[in-house]
N, C-alpha and C positions, 0 to 999 in steps of 0.2 A: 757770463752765465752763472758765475758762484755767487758771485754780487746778488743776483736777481734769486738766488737759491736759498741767500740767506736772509734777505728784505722777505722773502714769502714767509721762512722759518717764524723768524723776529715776529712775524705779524700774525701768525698761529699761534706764538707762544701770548702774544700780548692779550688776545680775541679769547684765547684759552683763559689767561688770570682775569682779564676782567669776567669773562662770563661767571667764575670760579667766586670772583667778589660782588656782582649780583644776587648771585642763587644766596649768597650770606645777608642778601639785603632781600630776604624774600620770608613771608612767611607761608605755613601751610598748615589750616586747622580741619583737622577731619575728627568728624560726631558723629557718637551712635546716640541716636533719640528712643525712649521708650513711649512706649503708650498707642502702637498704632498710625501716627501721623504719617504722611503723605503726600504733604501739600510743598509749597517752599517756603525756605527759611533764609532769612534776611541777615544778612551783615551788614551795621552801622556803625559810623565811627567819623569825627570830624579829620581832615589831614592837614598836615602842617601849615600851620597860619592860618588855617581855614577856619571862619567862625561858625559855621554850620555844619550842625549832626547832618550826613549823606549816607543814602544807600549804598553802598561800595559793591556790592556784588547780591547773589540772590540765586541757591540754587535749590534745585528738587530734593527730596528725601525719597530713595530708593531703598528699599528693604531697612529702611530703619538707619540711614545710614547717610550725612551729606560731609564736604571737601569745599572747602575755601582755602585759593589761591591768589596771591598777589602779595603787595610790599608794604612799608608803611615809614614813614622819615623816620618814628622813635615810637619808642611803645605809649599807647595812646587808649584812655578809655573809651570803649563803644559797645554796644549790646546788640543781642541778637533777638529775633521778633518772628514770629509766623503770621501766614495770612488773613486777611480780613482784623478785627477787633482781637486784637491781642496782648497781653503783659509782654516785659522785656527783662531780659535775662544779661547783667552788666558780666563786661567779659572785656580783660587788658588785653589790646592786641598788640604784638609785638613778632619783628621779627625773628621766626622759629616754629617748629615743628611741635607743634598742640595739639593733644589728643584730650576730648573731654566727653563725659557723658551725660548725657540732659536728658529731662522726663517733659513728657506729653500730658496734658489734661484737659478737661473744657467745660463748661458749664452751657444750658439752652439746648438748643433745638433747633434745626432749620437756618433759616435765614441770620437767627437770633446768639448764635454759638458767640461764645466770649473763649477766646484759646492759650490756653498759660503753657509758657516754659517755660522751668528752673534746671540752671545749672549744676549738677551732682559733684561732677569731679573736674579736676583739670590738670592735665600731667604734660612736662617739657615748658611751659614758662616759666620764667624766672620772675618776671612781674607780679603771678599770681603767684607765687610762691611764700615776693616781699608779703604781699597782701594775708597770705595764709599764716606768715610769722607774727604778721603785726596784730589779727584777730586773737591768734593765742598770747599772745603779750598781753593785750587787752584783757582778754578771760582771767589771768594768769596772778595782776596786778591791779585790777580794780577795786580791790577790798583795800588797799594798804595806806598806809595815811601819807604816805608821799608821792601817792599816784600821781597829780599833775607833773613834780619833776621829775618821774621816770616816762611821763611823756613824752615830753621837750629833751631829755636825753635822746628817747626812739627816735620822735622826730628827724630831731638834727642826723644823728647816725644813718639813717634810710635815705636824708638828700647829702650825705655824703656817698653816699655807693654806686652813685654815678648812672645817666640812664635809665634814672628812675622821677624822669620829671613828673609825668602825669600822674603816677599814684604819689609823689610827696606835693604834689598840687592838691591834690583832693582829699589828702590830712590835714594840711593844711588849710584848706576852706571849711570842712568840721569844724577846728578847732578855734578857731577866731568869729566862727557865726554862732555856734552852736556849745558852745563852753567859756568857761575866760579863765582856761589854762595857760595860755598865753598873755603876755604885757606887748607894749608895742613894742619894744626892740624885743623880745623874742623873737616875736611874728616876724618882725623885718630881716631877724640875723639869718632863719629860715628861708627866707623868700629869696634874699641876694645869693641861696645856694643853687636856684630851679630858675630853667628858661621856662617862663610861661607861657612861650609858645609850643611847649609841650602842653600845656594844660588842657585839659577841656573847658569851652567855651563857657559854660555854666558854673566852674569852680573859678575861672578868673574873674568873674562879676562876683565870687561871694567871697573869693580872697580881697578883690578890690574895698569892698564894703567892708569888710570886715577891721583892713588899716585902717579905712575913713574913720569908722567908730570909737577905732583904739585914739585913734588921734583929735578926734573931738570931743568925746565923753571920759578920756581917763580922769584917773580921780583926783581932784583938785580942781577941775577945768567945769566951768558952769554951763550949766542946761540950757537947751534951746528952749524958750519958751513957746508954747501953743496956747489959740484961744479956742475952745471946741466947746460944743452944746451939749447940755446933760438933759436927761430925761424930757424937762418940763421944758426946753428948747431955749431955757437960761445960755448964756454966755462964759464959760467957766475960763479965767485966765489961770498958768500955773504959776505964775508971777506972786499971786494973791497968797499965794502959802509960805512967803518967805517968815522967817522968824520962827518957824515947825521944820521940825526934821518930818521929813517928807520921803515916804515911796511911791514913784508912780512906776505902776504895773500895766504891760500891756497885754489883752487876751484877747479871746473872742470866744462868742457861747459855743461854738464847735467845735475850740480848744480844750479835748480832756487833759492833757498835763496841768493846765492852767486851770480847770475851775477844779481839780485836786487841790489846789495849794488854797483854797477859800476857806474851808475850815478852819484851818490854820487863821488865816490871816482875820478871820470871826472875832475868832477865840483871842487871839492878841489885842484887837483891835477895843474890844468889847472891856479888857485889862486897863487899858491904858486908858484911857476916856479924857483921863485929868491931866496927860503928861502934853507934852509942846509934840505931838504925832501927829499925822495924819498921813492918808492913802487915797493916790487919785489915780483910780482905772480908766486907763484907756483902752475901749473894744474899736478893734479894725474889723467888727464886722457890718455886711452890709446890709443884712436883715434888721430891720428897727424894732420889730416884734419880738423875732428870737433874742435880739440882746435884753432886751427889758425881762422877759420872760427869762430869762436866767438868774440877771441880778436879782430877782424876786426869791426865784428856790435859793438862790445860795445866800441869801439873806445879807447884802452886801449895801451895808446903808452909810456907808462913807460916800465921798463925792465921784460920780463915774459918767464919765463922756465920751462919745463915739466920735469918728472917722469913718465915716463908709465908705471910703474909697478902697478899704480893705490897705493891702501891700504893695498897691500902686496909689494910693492916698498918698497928701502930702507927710502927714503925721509919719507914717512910716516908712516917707523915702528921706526927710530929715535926720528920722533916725538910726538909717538903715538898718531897717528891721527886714530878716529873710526869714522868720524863724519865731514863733511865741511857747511860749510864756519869755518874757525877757522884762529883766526892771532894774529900775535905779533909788540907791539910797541917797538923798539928796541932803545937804545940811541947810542949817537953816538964811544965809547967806547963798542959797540957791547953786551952792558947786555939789560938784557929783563926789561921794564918798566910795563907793563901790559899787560895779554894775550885779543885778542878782544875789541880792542878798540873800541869809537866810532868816526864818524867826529870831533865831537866836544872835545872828550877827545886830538886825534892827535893835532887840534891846540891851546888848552891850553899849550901844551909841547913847541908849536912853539913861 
C-alpha cells in the first residue's frame, strides 16, 4: 500500500511539473481595441517549420476587448487582421503574457469598408522589446558616419541573446536586400548564429537571395550579362558596353525612390558626355506605356530596357532583385565595382 501511495505521489508531483512547464510554454495576449470594433480579430503566424502564414486562432471583440491563448515552438513573427478587407498589424508572438493596445478605423460604406488596425503599445514581451531597442538604436545613430558598423555590431549582439531567432532573421533580410551594410561574411557570421527555422517564411527567401547576391555580384566578380529590348524594340546587349565604366540601374515608373535619383543621374550624365560612362536602365515594369512615359518626363536619354515580367522576370530573379532602386557600378572589363553607388562614388572612379 505505501509502494502504491508513493507511485500515486511521484506521479502528481510529475503531472504537477510538467503541467507547471507547459503553462511556461504558453502564451496569453489579451487587447483592448479602440474605435468601436466588434467583429473578430485574427491571429496569424507560421509554426515551426511551417512555411505558411496560418490562421492560429480567431476571437470576438467584446466590449472593446479580445484574449488569445495557446503556444508557439519560439517567438515567431505574425500579425493580427480583422474581418472582411483589412490592413495587418505585425506583432512577435512569443511565449508570455502580452498585454497591448490597438486602434480601430475604416474607410467606405457598406459592403465597401476597408478595416485598419495598428498596433499602439505592447507590454510583457521581450521580443518586442528587442524590436523597440533596436527602432531607438536606429533613431538614435542614423546621422553618424559609422552607422553601417554600429549596425553589424547591433546586429551581431541581438543574435547573440539568444531566442531571438525570428527578429534577428528579419534584420537580417533588411539588411542584405535592402542596404549593403553587410559583405558576404558579415551576412554569413550573422546567419551561422539564427536557426532559420525560426524565421519567417518570407525573410528566409530574402535572407536566401540576399547571400546569392553577396556571392555573385560582390565586387571584383563579373556581371551577368542580359539581352533586353529598348524603346524602338532594338536588342540591347550589356556585353556591348565593355571598355565604359558602366552603371546599370534598375527601376520602374512606379518606383518613386528611383525616379528621385534621375535628376541627379541627368545632371551627371549630361557632365560627362565625353568621359568612357555610360548608364543602362533597366525597368521591371510591365506597363510599356507607363515606362516610356516616364523616361520621357525624366528626360532620360542614355540607353534603357525593359523586362516586363516585373520581379518574377528573368532579369530580376538572375539578379535577385526583391527591392528597387538597386545598381551596379561596373568597370570597364565588365566586373562589378560596387553595388548602389552614389553620384559622387561614380565620379571618383571617373
Amino acid at each position: 500500500m505505501k509502494k502504491v501511495y508513493l507511485f500515486i505521489l511521484s506521479l502528481i508531483l510529475i503531472t504537477a511539473c510538467q503541467t507547471e512547464k507547459d503553462a511556461k510554454k504558453a502564451y496569453v495576449i489579451t487587447g483592448d481595441i479602440s474605435g468601436d470594433y466588434d467583429g473578430y480579430v485574427y491571429l496569424v503566424y507560421p509554426q515551426f517549420l511551417d512555411s505558411i502564414y496560418k490562421v492560429k486562432d480567431s476571437v470576438k471583440v467584446i466590449d472593446g476587448t479580445f484574449k488569445f491563448t495557446g503556444s508557439t515552438h519560439s517567438p515567431v513573427q505574425g500579425w493580427l487582421n480583422l474581418e472582411g478587407q483589412s490592413s495587418i498589424a505585425w506583432l512577435l508572438v512569443e511565449n508570455s503574457t502580452i498585454d497591448l493596445k490597438a486602434n480601430y478605423t475604416f474607410e467606405g460604406a457598406g459592403d465597401n469598408i476597408y478595416r485598419k488596425i495598428t498596433i499602439e503599445e505592447v507590454i510583457g514581451s521581450k521580443s518586442d522589446s528587442i524590436k523597440e531597442d533596436y527602432r531607438k538604436f536606429f533613431r538614435d545613430n542614423k546621422a553618424k558616419a559609422n552607422f553601417d558598423d554600429l549596425v553589424k555590431d547591433k546586429l551581431s549582439s541581438i543574435a547573440k541573446m539568444g531566442d531571438t531567432d525570428g527578429y534577428t532573421g528579419k534584420l537580417l533580410a533588411d539588411n542584405v536586400v535592402f542596404t549593403n551594410r553587410l559583405n558576404l561574411e558579415e551576412a554569413s557570421q550573422i546567419l551561422e548564429q539564427i536557426d532559420t527555422n525560426y524565421v519567417a517564411p518570407f525573410e528566409r527567401e530574402l535572407i536566401r537571395a540576399g547571400i546569392n547576391r553577396l556571392e555573385t555580384f560582390s565586387g571584383g566578380k563579373p556581371i551577368l550579362d542580359f539581352v533586353l529590348n529598348d524603346k524602338n524594340r532594338d536588342t540591347i546587349n550589356s556585353a556591348d558596353f565593355r571598355g565604359k565604366l558602366l552603371l546599370i540601374d534598375f527601376w520602374a515608373s512606379w518606383c518613386v525612390p528611383c525616379r528621385k535619383k534621375h535628376p541627379d543621374y541627368v545632371k551627371f550624365y549630361n557632365e560627362n558626355q565625353d568621359a568612357d560612362f555610360e548608364i543602362l536602365s533597366v525597368s521591371i515594369d510591365k506597363d510599356v506605356d507607363a515606362w516610356q512615359r516616364a523616361m520621357e518626363q525624366d528626360q532620360m536619354t542614355w540607353q534603357n530596357v525593359i523586362d516586363t515580367g516585373g520581379f518574377e522576370g528573368k532579369t530580376a530573379k538572375d539578379y535577385f532583385l526583391y527591392a528597387i532602386p538597386y545598381s551596379y557600378l561596373v568597370d570597364k572589363s565588365g566586373n562589378v565595382i560596387m553595388p548602389n553607388p552614389t553620384v559622387e562614388d561614380i565620379e571618383s572612379y571617373l
